[in-house]
N, C-alpha and C positions, 0 to 999 in steps of 0.2 A: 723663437718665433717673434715677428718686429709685430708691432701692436697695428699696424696694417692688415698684416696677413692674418692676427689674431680675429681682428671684426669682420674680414672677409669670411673666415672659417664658422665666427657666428652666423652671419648673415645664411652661408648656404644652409648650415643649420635650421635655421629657425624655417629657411621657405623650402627646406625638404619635409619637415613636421608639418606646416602648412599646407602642400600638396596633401600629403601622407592622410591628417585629418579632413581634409574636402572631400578625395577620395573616401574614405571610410564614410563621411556624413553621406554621400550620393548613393554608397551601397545599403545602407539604413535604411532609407526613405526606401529605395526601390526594390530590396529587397522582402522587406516587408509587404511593399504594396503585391508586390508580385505573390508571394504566399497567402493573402489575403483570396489575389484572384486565382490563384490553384485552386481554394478550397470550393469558390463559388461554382467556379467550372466543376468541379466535380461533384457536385451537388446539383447541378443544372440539368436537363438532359439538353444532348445536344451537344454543340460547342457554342466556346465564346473568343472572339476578337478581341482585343483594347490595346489601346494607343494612349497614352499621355506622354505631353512633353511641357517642360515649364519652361518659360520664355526670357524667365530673369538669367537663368544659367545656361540653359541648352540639355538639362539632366532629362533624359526619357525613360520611358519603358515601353515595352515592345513585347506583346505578348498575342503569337497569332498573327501580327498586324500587317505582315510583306503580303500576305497571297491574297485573292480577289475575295470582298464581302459582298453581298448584292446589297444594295443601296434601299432600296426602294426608294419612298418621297424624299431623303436626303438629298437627292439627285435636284431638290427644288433648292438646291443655293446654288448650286454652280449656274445654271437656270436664271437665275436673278443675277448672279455674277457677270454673265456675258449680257444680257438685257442691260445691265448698267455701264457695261463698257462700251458696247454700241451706242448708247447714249449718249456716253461721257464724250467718242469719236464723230459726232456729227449723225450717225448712222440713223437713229430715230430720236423721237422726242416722249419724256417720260408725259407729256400731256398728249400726245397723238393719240386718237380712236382707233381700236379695234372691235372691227364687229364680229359677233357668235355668227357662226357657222354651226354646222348642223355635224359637219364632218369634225365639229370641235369638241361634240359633246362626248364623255365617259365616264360609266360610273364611278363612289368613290368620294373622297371630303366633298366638301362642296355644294354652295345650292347653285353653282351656273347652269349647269347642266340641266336645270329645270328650267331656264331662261328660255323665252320664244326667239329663237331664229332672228337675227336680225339689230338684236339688242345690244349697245355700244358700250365700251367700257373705256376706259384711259389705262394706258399702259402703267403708271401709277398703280391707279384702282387694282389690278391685276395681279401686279406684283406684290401689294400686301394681301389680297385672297390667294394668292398659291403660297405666301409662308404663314403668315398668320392663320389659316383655317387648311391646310393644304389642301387647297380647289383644286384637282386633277384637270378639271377642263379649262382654269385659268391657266394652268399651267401647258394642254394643249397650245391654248391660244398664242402665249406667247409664246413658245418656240416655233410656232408658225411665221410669229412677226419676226423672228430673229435669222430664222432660219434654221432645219436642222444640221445642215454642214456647219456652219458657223458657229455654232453651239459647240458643237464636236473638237473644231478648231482650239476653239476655247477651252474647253474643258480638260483639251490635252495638255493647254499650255499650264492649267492648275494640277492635273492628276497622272500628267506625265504619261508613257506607252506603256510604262513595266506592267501588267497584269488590267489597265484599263482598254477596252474592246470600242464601247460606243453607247452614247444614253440616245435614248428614242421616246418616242410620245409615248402616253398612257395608254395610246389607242393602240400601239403597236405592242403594247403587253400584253394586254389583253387577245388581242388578235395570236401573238405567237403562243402566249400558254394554250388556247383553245384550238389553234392549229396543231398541237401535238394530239390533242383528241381525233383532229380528223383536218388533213387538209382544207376543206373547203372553209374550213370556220373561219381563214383567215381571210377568207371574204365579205364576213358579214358586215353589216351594215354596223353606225353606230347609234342606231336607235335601237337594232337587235340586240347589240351589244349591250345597251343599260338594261334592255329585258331579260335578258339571259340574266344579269349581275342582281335582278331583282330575288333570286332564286338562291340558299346557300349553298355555302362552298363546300359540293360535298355530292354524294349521288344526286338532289335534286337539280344540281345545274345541272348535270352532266346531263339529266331527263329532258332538260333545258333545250341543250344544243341539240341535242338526237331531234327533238320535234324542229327545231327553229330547222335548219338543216335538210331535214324531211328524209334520214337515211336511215337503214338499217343500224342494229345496234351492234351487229354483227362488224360492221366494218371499222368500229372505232380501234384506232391503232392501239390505244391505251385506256384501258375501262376507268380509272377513277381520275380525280383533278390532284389527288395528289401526288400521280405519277407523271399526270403532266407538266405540274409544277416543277418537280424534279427534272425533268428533262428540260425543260425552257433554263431553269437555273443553271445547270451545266453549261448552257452556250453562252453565259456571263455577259450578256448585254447588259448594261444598267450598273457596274459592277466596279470596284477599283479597292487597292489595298487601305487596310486604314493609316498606315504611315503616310499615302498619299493624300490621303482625304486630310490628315491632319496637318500636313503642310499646307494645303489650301488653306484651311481655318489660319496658319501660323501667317500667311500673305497679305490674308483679307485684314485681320487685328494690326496687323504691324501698318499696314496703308501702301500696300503697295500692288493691292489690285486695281482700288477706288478709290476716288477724291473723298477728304473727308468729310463732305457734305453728306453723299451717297452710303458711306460706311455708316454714321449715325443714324440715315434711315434704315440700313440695315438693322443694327441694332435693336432699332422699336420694333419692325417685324418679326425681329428675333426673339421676342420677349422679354428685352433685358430690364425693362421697368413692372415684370409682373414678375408674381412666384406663386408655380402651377403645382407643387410638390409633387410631381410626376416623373417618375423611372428615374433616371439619375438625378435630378432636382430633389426628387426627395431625402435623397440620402446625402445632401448638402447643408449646408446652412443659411437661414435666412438671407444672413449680415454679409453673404456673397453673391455677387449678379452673376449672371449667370445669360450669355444667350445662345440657341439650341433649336434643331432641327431635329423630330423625329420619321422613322419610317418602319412600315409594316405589313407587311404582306406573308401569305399561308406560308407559316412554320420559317417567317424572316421578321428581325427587327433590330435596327438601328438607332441609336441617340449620339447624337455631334453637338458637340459646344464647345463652348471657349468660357472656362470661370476669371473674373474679373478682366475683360476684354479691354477694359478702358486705360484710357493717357497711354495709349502706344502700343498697348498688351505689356508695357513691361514689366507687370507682374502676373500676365496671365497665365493659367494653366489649358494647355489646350486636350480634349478628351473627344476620342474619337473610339466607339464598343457598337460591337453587332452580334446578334446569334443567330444560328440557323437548327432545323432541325427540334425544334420546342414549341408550345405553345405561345402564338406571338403575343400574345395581349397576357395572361396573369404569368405566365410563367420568365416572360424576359420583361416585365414590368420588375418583379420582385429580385430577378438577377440586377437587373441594371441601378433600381435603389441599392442592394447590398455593394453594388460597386462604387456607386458613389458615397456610401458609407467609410468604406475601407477609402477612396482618397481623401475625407475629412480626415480621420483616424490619420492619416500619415503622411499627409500633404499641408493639410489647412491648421491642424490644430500640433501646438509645439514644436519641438525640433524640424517640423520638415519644412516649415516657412522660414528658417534661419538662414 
């Protein structure tokens, strides 16, 4: 063999090994992560989503993550995503006034909704009350100003067709879960609405709607809110895969939704200078930022982020987890900590950051 062909034969050598061990490290990290979240899932009731994908290589994991989650308030960054590209296009201005409207109001985060009629805000002001505090009726408001076809437009162009249907007002949630109790409820008003929502989620709304309504009990199509929920979920409005959703997150970090003027104020809304040690946050570590969208709705909950989002995303890891089916508040609080425990464990700390 001439000493050519000898270092050529090394050469293939060495970057088949090469391959050989990348591969094995990508099945390490991810296989672990993924037995990690077997066990959570099966320890949860219910089920669970999750999406991670890391941005320095392209290595994912995919668990659950093609078919539709319901979103709930996650739906408030694509939201702010299309508001800031209508901006960025001339379309509005992040200083222009909008006024509360009364058809704006819905129960849920937020003190707008206690606001008198009439009361102005800057689409700015707006945009940080629907992520920073998830203001439901800031969040009305501005996809009023944006419009809801436009929004839609939008949203397709971040969450694609495969499995996403359509996001709609908070009003419109409300109105369709309560119209599977009874058609007419999706007429009510939305001061009846925040009254009804004064009431829990449980027989005393349903006692709720019967009076506000003024109908027999007899006629409701479905006697509890939890079967009406069920049924409203099944028509997946509000809804999209987490592989979807987590490419949006991979868009928005990389700079290729927004200017990166608009992406840094993202970021502040997104929490990235604070640390709430809440559901996946907590099962992080400090020494990593972290910014994050949560949402929650009867027996649904969702957490989205991106850990280390900055200088490009090029080291970020992007995490998109949702459950249905469980208790939304302690029971997918304590799943979504252990998830983000197990990506410490196998992501952030040792071999997975190599």
């Amino acid at each position: 063999m001439t000493p050519c062909a000898l270092r050529l034969r090394t050469l293939c050598i060495a970057l088949s090994l090469t391959t050989v061990s990348f591969a094995a490290h990508c099945a390490a990290w991810s296989d672990a992560l993924r037995q990690h979240i077997e066990r959570i899932d099966k320890a949860t009731p219910g089920q669970l989503g999750v999406y991670i994908k890391r941005l320095d290589n392209g290595e994912t994991l995919s668990y659950q993550a093609d078919r539709p989650w319901y979103l709930g308030s996650t739906t408030k960054l694509p939201i702010a995503l299309a508001v800031l590209q209508e901006a960025e296009g001339g379309k509005l201005g992040l200083t222009q006034k909008v006024t509360l409207q009364e058809t704006d109001k819905v129960d849920g985060s937020g003190n707008v909704v206690w606001q008198k009629s009439g009361t102005t805000y800057t689409v700015d002001a707006l945009l940080k009350r629907m992520l920073m505090e998830s203001d439901n009726t800031a969040a009305n408001m501005l996809i009023r100003t944006v419009g809801e076809d436009t929004l839609n437009q939008r949203a397709r162009q971040y969450l694609g067709t495969q499995g996403f249907n359509r996001l709609t007002t908070f009003t419109a949630v409300r109105r369709e879960v309560y119209g599977e109790l009874h058609p007419k409820a999706r007429e009510l008003t939305n001061t009846q609405l925040v009254q009804v929502a004064a009431q829990p989620k449980g027989p005393q709304r349903v006692d709720a709607i019967v009076r506000t309504l003024s109908i027999p009990r007899a006629e409701l199509r479905v006697k509890t809110m939890d079967e009406a929920y069920t049924r409203y979920y099944a028509r997946q409005f509000n809804a999209a895969p987490l592989s979807a959703y987590g490419g949006m997150l991979e868009q928005m970090v990389t700079g290729k939704l927004v200017t990166p003027r608009h992406l840094q104020r993202l970021f502040v809304d997104l929490k990235y200078e604070t640390y709430d040690a809440y559901r996946l946050e907590a099962g992080l570590p400090r020494t990593v930022r972290f910014i994050h969208k949560t949402g929650t709705q009867l027996h649904r909950a969702c957490h989205m982020g991106v850990i280390n989002p900055q200088d490009g995303g090029r080291a970020a890891i992007v995490v998109a987890t949702c459950a249905e089916e469980l208790d939304e508040q302690r029971e997918a609080g304590r799943a979504f900590e252990q998830i983000g425990r197990a990506i410490t464990q196998t992501l952030l700390e040792g071999a997975g950051r190599k």
